[in-house]
N, CA, C and O of each residue as an XYZ file, in Angstrom:
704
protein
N       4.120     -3.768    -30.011
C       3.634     -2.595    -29.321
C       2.290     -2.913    -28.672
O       1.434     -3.414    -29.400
N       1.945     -2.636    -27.137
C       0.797     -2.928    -26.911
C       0.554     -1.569    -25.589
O       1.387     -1.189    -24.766
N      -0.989     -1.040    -25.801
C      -1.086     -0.382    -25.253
C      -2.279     -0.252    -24.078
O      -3.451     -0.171    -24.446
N      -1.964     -0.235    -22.755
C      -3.257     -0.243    -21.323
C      -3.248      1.393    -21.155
O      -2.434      2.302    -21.313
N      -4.831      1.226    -20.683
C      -5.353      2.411    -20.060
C      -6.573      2.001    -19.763
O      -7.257      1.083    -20.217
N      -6.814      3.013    -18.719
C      -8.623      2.640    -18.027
C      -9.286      3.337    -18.742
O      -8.689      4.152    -19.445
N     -10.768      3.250    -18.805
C     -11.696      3.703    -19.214
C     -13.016      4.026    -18.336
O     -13.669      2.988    -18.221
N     -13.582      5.039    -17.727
C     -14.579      4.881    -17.310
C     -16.264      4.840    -17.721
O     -16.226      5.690    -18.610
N     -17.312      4.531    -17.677
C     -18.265      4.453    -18.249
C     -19.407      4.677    -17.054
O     -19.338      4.529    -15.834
N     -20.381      5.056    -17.847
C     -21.511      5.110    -16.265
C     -22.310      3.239    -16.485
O     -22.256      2.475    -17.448
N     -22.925      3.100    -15.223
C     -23.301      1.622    -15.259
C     -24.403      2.564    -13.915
O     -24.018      2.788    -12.768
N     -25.755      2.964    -14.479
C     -26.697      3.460    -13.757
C     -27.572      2.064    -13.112
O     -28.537      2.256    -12.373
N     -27.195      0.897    -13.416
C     -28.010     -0.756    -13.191
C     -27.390     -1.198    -11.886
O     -28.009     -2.052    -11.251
N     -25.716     -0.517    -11.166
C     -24.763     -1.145    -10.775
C     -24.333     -2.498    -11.268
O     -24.116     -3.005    -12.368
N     -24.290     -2.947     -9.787
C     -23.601     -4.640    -10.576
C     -22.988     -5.138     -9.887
O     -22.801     -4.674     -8.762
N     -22.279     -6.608    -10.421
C     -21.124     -7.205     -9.975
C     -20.011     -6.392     -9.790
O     -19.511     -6.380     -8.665
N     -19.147     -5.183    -11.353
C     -18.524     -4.411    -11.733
C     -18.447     -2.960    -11.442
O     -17.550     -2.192    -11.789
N     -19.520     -2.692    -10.751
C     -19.591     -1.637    -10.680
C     -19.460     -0.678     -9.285
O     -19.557     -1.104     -8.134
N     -19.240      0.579     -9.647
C     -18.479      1.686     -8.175
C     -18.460      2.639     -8.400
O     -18.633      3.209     -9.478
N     -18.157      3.159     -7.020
C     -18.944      4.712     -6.905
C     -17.760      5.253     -8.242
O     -16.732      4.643     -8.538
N     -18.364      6.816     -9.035
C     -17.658      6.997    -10.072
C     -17.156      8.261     -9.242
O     -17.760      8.847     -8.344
N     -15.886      8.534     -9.774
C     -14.965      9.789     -8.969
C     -15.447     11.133    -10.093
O     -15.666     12.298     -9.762
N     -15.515     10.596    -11.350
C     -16.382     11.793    -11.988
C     -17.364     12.231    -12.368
O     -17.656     13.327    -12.847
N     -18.023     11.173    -12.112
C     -19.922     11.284    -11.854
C     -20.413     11.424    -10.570
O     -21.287     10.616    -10.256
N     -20.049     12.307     -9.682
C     -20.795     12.696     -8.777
C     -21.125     11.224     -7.624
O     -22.122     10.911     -6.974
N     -20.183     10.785     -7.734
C     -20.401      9.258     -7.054
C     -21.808      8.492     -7.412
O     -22.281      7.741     -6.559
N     -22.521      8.684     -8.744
C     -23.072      7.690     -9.193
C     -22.759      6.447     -9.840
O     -21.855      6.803    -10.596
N     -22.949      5.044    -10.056
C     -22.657      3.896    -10.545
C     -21.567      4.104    -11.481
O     -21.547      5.178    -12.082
N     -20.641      3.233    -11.704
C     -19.605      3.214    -13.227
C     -18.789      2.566    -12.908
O     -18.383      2.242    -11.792
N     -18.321      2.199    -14.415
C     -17.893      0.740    -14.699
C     -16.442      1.372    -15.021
O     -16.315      2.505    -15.484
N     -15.429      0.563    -14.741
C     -13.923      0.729    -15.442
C     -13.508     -0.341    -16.059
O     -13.411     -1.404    -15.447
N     -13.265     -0.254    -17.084
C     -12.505     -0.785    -18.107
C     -11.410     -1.056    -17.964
O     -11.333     -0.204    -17.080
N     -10.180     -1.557    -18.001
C      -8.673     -1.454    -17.909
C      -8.863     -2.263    -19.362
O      -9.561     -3.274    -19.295
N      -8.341     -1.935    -20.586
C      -7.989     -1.942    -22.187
C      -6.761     -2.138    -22.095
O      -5.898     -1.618    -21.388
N      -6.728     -3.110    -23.037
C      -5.039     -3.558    -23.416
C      -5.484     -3.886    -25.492
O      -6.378     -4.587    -25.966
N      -4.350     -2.978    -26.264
C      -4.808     -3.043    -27.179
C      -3.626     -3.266    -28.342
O      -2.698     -3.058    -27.560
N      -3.036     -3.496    -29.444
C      -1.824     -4.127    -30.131
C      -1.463     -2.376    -30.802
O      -2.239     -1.498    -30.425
N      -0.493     -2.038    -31.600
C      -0.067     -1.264    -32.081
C      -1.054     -0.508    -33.483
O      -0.927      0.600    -34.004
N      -2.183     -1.806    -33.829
C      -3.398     -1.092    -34.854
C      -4.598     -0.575    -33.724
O      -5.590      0.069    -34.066
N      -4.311     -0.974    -32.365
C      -5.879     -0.599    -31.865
C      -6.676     -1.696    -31.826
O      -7.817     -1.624    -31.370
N      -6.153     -2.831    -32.303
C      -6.578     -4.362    -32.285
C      -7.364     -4.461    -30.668
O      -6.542     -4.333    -29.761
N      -8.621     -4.640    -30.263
C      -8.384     -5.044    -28.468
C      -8.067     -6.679    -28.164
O      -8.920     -7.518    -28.450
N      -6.951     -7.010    -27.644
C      -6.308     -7.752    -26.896
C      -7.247     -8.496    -25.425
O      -7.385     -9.668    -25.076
N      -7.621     -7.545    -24.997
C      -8.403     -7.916    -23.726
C      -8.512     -6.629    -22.275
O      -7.742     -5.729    -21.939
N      -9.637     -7.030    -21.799
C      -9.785     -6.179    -20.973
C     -10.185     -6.534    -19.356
O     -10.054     -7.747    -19.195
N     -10.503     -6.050    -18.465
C     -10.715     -6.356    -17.115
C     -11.313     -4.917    -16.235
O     -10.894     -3.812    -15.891
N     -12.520     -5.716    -16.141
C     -13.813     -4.872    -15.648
C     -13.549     -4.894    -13.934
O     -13.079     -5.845    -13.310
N     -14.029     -3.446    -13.308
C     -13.993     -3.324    -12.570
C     -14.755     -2.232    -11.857
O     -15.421     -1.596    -12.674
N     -14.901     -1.762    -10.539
C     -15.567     -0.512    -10.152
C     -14.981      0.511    -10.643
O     -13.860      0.183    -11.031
N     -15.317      2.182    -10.905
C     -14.926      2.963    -11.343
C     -14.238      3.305    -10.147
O     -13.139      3.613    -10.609
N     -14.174      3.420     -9.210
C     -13.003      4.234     -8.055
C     -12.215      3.571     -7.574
O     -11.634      3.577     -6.489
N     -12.189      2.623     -8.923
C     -10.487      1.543     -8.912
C      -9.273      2.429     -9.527
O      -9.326      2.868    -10.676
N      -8.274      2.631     -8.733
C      -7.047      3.499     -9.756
C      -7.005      2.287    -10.879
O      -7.583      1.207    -10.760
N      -6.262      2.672    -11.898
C      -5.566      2.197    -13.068
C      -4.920      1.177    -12.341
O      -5.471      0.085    -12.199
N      -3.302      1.528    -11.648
C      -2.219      0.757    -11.350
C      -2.595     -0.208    -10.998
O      -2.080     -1.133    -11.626
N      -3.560     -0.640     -9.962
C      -3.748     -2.242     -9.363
C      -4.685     -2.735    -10.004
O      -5.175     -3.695     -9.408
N      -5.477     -2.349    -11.611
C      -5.944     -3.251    -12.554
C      -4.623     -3.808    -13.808
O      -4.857     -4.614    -14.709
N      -3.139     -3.081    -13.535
C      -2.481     -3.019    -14.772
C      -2.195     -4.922    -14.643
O      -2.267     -5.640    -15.640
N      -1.912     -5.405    -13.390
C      -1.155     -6.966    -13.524
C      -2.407     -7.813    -14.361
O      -2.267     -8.157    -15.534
N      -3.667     -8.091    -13.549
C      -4.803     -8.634    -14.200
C      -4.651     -8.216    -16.108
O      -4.872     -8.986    -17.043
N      -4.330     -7.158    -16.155
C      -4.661     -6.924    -17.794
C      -3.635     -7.703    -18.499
O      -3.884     -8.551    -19.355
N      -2.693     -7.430    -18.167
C      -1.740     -7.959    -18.427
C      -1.392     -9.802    -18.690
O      -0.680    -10.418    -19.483
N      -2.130    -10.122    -17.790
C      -1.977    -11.196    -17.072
C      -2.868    -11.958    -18.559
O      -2.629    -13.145    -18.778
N      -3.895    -11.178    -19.539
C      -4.284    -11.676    -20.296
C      -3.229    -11.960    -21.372
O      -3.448    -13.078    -21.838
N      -2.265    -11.429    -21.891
C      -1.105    -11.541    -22.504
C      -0.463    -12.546    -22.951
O       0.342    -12.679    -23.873
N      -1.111    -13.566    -21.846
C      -0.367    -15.325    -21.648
C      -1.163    -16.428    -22.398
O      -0.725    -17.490    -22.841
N      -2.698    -15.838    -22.452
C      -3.425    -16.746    -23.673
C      -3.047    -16.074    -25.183
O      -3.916    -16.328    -26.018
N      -1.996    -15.323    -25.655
C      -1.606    -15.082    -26.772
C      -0.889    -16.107    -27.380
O      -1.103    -16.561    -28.504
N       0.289    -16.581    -26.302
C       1.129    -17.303    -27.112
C       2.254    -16.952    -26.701
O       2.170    -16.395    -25.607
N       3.456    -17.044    -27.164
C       4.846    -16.055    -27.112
C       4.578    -15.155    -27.739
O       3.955    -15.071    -28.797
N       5.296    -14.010    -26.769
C       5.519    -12.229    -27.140
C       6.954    -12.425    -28.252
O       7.763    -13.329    -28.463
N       6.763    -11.267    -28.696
C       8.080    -10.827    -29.208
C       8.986    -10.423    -27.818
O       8.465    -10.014    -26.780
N      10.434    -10.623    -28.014
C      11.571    -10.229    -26.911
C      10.995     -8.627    -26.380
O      10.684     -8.418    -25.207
N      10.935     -7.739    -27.292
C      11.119     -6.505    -27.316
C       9.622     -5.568    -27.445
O       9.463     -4.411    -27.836
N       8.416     -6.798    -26.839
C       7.521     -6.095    -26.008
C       7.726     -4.787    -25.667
O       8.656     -4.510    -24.910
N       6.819     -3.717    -26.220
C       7.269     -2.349    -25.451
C       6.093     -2.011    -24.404
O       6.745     -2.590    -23.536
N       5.313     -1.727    -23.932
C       3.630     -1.788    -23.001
C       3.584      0.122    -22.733
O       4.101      0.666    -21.758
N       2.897      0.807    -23.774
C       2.813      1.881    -23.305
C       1.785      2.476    -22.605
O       0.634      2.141    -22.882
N       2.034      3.471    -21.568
C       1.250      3.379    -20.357
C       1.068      4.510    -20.173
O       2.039      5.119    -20.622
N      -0.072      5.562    -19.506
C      -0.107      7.273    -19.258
C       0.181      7.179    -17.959
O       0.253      6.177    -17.247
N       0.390      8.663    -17.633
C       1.117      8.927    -16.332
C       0.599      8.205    -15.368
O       1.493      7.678    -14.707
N      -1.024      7.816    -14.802
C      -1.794      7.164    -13.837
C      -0.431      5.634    -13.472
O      -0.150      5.131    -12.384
N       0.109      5.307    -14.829
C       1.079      4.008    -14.031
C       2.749      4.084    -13.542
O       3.569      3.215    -13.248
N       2.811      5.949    -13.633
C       4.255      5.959    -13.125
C       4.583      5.917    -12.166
O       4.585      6.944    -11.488
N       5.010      4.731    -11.661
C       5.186      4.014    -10.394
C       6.485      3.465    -10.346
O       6.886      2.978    -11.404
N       7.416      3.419     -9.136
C       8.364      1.971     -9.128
C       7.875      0.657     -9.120
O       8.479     -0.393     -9.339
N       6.453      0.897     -8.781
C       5.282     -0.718     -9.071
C       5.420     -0.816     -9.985
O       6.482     -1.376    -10.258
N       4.859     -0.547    -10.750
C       4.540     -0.217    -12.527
C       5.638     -1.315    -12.926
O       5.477     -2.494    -13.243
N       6.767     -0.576    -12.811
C       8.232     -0.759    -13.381
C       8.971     -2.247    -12.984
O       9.669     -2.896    -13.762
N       8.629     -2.640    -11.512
C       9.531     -3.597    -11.364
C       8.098     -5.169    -11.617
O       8.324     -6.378    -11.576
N       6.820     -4.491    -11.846
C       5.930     -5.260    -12.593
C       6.277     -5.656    -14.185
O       6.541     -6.806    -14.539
N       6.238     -4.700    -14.923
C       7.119     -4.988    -16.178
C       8.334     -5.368    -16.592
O       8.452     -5.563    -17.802
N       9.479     -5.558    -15.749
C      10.212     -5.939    -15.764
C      10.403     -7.363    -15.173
O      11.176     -8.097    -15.789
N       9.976     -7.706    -14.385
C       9.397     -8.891    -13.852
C       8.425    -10.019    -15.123
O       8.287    -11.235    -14.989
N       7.942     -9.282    -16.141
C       7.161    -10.251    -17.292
C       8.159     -9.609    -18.376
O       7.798     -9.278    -19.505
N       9.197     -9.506    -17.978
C      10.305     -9.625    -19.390
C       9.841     -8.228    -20.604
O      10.169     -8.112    -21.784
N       9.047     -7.394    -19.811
C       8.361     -6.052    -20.937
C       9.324     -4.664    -20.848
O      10.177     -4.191    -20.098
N       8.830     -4.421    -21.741
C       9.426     -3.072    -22.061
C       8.384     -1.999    -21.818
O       7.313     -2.037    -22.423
N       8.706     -0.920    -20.837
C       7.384     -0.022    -20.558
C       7.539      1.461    -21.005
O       8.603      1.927    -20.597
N       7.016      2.072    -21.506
C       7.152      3.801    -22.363
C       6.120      4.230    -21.407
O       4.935      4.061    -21.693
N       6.437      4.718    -20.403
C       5.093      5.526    -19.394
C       5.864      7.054    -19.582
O       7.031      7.430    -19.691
N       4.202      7.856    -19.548
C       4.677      8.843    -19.373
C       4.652      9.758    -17.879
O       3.718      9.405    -17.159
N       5.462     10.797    -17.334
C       5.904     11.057    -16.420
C       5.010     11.906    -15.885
O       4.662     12.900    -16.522
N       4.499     11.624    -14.602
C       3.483     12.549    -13.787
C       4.180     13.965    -13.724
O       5.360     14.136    -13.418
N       3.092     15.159    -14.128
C       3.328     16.788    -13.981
C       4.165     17.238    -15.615
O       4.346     18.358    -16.093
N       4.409     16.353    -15.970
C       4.754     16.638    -17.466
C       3.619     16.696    -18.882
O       3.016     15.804    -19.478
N       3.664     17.791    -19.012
C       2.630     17.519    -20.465
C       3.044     17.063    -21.787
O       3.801     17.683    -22.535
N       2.450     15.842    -22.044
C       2.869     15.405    -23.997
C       1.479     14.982    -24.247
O       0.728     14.333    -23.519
N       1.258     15.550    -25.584
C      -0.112     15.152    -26.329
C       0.106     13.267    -26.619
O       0.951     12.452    -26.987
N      -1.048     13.342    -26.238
C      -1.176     11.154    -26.506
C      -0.526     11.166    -27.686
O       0.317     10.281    -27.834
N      -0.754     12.224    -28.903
C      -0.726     11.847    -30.246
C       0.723     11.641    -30.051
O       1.107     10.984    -31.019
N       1.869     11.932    -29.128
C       3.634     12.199    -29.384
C       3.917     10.462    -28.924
O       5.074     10.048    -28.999
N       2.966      9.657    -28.526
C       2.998      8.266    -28.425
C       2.484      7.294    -28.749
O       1.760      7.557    -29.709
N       2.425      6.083    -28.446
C       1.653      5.020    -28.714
C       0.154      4.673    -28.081
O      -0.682      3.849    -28.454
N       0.139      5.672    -26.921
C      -1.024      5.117    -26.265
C      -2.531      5.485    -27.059
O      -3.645      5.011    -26.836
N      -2.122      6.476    -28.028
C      -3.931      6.893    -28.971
C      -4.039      5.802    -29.312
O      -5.267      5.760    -29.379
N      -3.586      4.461    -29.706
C      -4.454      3.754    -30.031
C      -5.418      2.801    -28.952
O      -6.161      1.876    -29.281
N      -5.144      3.365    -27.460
C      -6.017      2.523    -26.782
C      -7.039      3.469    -26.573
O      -8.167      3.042    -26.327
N      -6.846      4.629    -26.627
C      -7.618      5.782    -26.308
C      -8.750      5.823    -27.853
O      -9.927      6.127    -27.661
N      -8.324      5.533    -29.159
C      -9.303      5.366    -29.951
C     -10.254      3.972    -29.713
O     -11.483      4.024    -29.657
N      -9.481      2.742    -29.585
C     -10.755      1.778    -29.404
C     -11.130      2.106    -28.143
O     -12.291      1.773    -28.382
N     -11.192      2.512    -26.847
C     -12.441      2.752    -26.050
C     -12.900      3.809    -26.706
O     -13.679      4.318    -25.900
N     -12.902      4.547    -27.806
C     -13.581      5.718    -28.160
C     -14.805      4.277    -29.065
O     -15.948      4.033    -28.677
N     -14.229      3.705    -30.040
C     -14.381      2.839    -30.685
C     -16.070      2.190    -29.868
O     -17.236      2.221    -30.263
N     -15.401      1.648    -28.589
C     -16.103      0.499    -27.844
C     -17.682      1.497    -27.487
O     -18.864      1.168    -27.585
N     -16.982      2.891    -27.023
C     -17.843      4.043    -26.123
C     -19.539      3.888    -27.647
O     -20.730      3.757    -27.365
N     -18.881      3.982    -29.162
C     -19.578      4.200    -30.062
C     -20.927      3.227    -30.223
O     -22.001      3.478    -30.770
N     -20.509      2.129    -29.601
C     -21.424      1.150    -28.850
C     -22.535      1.408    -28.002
O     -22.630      0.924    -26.874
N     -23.357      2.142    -28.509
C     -24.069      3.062    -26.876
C     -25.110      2.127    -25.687
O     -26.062      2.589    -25.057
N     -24.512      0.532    -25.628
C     -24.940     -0.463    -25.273
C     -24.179     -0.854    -24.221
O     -24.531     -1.618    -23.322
N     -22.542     -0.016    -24.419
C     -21.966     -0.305    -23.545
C     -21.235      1.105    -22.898
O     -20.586      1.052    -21.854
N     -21.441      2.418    -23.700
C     -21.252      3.723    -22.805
C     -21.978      3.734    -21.747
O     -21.490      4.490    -20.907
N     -23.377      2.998    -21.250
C     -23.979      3.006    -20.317
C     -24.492      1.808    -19.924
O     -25.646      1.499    -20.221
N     -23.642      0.961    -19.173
C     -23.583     -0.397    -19.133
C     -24.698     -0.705    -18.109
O     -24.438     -0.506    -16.923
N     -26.222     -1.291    -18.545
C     -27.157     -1.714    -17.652
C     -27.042     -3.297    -16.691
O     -27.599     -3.784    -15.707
N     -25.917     -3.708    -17.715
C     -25.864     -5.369    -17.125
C     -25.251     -5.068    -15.579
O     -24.548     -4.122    -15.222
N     -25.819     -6.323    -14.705
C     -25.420     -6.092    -13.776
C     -24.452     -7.599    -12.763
O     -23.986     -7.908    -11.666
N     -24.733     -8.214    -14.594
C     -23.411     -9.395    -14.172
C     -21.935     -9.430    -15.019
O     -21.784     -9.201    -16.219
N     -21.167     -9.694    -14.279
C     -19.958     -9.488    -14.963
C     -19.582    -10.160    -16.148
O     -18.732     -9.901    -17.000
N     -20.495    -11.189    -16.005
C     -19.695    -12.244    -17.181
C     -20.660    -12.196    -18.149
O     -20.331    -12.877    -19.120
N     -22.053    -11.492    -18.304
C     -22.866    -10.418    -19.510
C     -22.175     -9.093    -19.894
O     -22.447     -8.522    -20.949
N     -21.337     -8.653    -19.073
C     -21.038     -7.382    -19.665
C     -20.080     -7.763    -20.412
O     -19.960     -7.430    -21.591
N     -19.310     -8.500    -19.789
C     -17.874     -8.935    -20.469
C     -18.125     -9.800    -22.100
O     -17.354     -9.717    -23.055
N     -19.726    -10.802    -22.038
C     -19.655    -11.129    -22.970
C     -20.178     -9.938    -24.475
O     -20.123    -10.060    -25.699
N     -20.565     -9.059    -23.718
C     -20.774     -7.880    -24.550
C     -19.685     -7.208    -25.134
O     -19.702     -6.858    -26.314
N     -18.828     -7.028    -24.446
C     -17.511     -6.150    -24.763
C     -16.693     -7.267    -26.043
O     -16.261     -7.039    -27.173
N     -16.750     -8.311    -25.328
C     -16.413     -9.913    -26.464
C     -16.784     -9.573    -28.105
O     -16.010     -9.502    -29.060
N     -18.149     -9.406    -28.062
C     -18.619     -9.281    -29.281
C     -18.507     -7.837    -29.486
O     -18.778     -7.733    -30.682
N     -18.350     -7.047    -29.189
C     -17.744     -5.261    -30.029
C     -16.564     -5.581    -29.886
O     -15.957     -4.828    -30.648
N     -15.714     -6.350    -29.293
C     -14.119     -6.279    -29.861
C     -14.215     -6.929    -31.358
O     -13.939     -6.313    -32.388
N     -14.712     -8.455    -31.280
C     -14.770     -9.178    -32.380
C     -15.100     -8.148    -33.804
O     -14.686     -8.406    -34.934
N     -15.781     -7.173    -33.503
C     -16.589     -6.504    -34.339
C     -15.337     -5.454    -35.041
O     -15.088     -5.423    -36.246
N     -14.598     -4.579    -33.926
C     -13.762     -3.800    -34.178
C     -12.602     -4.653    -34.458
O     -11.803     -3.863    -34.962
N     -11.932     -6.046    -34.415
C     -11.475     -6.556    -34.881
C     -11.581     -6.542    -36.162
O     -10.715     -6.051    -36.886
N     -12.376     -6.939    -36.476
C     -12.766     -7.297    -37.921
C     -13.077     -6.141    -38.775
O     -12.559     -6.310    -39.878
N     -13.651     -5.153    -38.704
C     -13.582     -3.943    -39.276
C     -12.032     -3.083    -38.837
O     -12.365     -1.905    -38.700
N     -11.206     -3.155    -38.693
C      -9.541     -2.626    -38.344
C      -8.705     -3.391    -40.378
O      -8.037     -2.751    -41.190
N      -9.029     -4.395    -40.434
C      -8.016     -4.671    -41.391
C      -8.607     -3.789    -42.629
O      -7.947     -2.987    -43.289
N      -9.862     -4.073    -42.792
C     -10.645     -3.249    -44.005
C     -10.263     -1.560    -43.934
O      -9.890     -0.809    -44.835
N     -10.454     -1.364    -42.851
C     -10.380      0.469    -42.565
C      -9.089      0.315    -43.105
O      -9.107      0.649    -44.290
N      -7.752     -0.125    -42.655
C      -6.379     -0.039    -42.687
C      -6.144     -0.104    -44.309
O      -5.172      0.453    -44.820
N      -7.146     -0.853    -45.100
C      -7.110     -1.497    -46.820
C      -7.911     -0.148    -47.494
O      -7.428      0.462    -48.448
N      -9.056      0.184    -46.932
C      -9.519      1.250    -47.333
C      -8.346      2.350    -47.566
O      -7.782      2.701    -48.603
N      -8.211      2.707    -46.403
C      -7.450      3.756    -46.437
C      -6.215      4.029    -47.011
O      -5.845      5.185    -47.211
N      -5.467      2.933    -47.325
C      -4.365      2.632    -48.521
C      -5.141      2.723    -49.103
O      -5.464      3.873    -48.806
N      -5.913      2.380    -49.892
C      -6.468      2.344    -51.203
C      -6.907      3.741    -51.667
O      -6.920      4.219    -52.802
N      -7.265      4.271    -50.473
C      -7.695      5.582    -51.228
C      -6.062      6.656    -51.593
O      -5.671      7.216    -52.617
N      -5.581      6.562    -50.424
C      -4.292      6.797    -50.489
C      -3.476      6.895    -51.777
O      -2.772      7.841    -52.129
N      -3.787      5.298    -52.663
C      -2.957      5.577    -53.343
C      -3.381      4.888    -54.925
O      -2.868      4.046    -55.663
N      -4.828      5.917    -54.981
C      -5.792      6.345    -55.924
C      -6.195      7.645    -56.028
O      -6.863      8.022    -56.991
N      -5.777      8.553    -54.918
C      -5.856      9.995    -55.142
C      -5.188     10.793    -55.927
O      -4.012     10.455    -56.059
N      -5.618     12.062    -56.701
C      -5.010     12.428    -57.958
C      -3.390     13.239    -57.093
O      -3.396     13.950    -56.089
N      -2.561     12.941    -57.657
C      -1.249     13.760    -57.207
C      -1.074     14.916    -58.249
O      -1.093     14.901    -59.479
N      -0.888     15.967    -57.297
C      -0.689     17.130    -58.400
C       0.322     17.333    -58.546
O       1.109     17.693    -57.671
N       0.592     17.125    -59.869
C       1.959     17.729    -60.161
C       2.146     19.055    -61.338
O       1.277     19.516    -62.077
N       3.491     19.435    -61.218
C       3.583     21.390    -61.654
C       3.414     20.945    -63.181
O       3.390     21.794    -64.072
């Protein structure tokens, strides 16, 4: 299971990365395009101006996929409405993927899919307040920034996941 979505951020420094923002009043901001595994693991990402759509950052993100290794056959890539496209589609099908997008003008809560977990690590990354307001104004500093808060949320994901069994199943059960 792996899940893309953009992210926007303000970047008041501009930059290499950076563009006019469509929801900041056309001040500076940075976009993210997040690609993340089925725990919220981040996989990799690809920086860009903010008044970049989603769809023509999805191949680049993707494109990180190939320093993994071999996929499983049955790759699924879940995606929000911004990539329901016949692009989209004959892009994923073209890298042998399986795509779960959801359908423009239709409402489903993130939670009815896979994509909350890309939507929690940029919540994750946002908690970083080093990089909610990105001052760098070279790409390959910001990027090495984002490097080290993935590494970080990497590594704190298996413990949270152990924690939380553990408490799970140390809590008193009531019984009649």
């Amino acid at each position: 299971q792996v899940a893309v979505d953009g992210c926007i951020t303000k970047a008041p420094g501009g930059g290499e990365v950076a563009g006019r923002s469509p929801v900041d009043r056309g001040k500076q901001g940075l976009k993210r395009s997040g690609m993340v595994d089925g725990y919220g693991i981040p996989l990799g990402r690809v920086l860009a101006g903010a008044n970049r759509h989603d769809s023509p950052l999805l191949a680049p993100t993707l494109d990180l996929l190939n320093g993994l290794g071999p996929l499983p056959e049955q790759t699924v890539v879940h995606l929000d409405a911004g990539y329901d496209s016949d692009n989209t589609r004959t892009l994923l099908a073209g890298r042998g993927l399986h795509g779960r997008i959801a359908h423009k003008g239709e409402k489903a809560p993130v939670q009815a899919s896979r994509r909350w977990h890309v939507e929690r690590t940029h919540a994750w990354q946002n908690a970083f307040h080093r990089l909610a307001r990105c001052f760098e104004r070279r790409a390959v500093v910001a990027d090495a920034f984002f490097d080290l808060i993935d590494s970080i949320i990497t590594v704190r994901s298996p413990i949270r996941r152990a924690w939380i069994t553990h408490r799970w199943h140390t809590r008193p059960h009531h019984r009649p």
